[in-house]
DRENBAZA-599206 format. One record per residue (C-alpha): x, y, z; residue number from 1; residue in three letters; chain. Coordinates in pm, 1 decimal, always signed. Example, Ala and Ser with C-alpha at 12.3 -4.5 7.8 and 13.67 -1.06 7.14 Angstrom:
<balos>
BALO        u        v        w resi resn chain
BALO  +1230.0   -450.0   +780.0    1  ALA     A
BALO  +1367.0   -106.0   +714.0    2  SER     A
</balos>
This chain:
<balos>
BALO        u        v        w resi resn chain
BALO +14024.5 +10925.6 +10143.8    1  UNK     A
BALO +13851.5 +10819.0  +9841.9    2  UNK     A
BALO +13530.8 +10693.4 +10007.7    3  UNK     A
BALO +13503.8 +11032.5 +10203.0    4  UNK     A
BALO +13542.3 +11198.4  +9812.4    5  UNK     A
BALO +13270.3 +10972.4  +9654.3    6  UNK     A
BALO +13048.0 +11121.0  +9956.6    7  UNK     A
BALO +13129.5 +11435.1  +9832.8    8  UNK     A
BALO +13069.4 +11365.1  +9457.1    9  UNK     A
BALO +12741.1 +11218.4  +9523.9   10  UNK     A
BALO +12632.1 +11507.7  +9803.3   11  UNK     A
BALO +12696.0 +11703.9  +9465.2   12  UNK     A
BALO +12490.3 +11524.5  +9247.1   13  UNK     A
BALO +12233.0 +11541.3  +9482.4   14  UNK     A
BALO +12280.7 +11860.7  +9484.0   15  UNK     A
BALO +12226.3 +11931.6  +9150.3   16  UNK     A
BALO +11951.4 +11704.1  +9134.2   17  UNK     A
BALO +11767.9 +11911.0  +9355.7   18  UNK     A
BALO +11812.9 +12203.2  +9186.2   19  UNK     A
BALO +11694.3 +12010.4  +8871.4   20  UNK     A
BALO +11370.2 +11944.8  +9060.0   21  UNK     A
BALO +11347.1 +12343.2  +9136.6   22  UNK     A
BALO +11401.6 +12397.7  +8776.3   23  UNK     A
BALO +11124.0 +12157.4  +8704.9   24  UNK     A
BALO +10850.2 +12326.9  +8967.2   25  UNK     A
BALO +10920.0 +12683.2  +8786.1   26  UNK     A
BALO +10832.8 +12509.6  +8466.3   27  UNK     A
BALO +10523.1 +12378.2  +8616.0   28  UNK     A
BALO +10461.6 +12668.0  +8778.6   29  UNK     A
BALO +10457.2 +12844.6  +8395.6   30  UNK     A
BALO +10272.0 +12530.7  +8258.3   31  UNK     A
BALO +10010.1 +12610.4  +8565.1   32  UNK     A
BALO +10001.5 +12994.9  +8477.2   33  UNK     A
BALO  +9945.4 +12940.5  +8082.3   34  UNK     A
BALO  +9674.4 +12675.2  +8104.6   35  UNK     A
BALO  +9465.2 +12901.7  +8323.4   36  UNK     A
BALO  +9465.6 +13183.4  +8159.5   37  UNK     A
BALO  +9311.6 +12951.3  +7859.0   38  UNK     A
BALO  +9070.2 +12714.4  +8052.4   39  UNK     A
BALO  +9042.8 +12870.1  +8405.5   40  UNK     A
BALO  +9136.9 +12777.6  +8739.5   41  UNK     A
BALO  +8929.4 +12465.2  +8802.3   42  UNK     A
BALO  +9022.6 +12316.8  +8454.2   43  UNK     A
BALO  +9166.1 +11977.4  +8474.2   44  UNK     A
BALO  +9524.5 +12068.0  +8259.8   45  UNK     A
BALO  +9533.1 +12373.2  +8567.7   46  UNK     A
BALO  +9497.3 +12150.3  +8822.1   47  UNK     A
BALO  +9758.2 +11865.4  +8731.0   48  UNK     A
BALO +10029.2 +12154.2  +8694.7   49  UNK     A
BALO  +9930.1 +12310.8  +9019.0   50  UNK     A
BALO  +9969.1 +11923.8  +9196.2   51  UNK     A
BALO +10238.5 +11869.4  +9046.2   52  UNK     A
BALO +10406.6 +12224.5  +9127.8   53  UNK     A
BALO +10289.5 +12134.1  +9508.5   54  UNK     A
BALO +10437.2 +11792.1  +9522.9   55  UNK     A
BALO +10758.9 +11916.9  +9344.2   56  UNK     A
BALO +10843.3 +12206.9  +9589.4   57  UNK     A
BALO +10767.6 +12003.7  +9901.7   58  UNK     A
BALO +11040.0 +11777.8  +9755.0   59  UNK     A
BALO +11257.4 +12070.5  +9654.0   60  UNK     A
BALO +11246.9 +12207.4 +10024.0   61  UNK     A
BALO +11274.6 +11886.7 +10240.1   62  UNK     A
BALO +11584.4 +11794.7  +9997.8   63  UNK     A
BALO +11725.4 +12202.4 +10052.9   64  UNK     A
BALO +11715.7 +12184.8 +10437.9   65  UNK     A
BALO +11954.3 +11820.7 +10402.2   66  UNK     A
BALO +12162.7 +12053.1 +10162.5   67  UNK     A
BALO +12199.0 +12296.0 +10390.4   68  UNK     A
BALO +12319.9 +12067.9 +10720.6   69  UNK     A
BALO +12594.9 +11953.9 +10450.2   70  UNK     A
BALO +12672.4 +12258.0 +10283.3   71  UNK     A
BALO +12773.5 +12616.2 +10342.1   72  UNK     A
BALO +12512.4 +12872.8 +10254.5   73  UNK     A
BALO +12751.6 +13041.4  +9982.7   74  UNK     A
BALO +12821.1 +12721.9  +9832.4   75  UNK     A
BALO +12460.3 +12647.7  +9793.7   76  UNK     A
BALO +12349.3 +12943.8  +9655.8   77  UNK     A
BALO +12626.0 +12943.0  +9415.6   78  UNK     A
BALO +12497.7 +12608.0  +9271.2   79  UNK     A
BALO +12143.4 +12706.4  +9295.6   80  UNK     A
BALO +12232.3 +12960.4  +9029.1   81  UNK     A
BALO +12229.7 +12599.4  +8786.3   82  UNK     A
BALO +11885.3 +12616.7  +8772.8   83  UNK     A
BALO +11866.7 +12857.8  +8457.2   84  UNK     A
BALO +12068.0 +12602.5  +8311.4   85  UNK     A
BALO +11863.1 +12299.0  +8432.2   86  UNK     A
BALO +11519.3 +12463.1  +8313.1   87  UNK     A
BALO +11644.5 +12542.8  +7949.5   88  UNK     A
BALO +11763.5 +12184.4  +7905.6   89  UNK     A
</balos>
């Protein structure tokens, strides 16, 4: 019984840890946006955001589709809603 909850406590964490990384992307995403508007696309603070934006949604969707052979869609979705909190911290 308490093994099969510590699953479940870390599943969560993981969880939320992938939501954190989501929360992260969108930042990039804005950091990405902002920095080529004032140097252009091919500028070198552009192009870190953009790889890193790339690398950190891959990783957001390869950890989702785990999530989702674990999880029920509601449930999910429900936590994903943690990512407003996640991206002001």
């Amino acid at each position: 019984m308490q093994k099969r909850r510590n699953k479940k406590v870390r599943e969560i964490f993981f969880l939320h840890a992938t939501i954190f990384i989501l929360a992260i992307s969108f930042v990039m995403s804005k950091l990405a946006a902002e920095s080529m508007s004032q140097y252009g696309l091919f500028s070198l603070p552009c192009m870190r955001s953009l790889f890193f934006y790339g690398i950190l949604t891959v990783i957001y969707a390869t950890a989702w589709q785990h999530h989702l052979e674990k999880f029920e869609l509601s449930f999910l979705y429900t936590n994903r809603s943690f990512y407003m909190i996640w991206s002001q911290i």
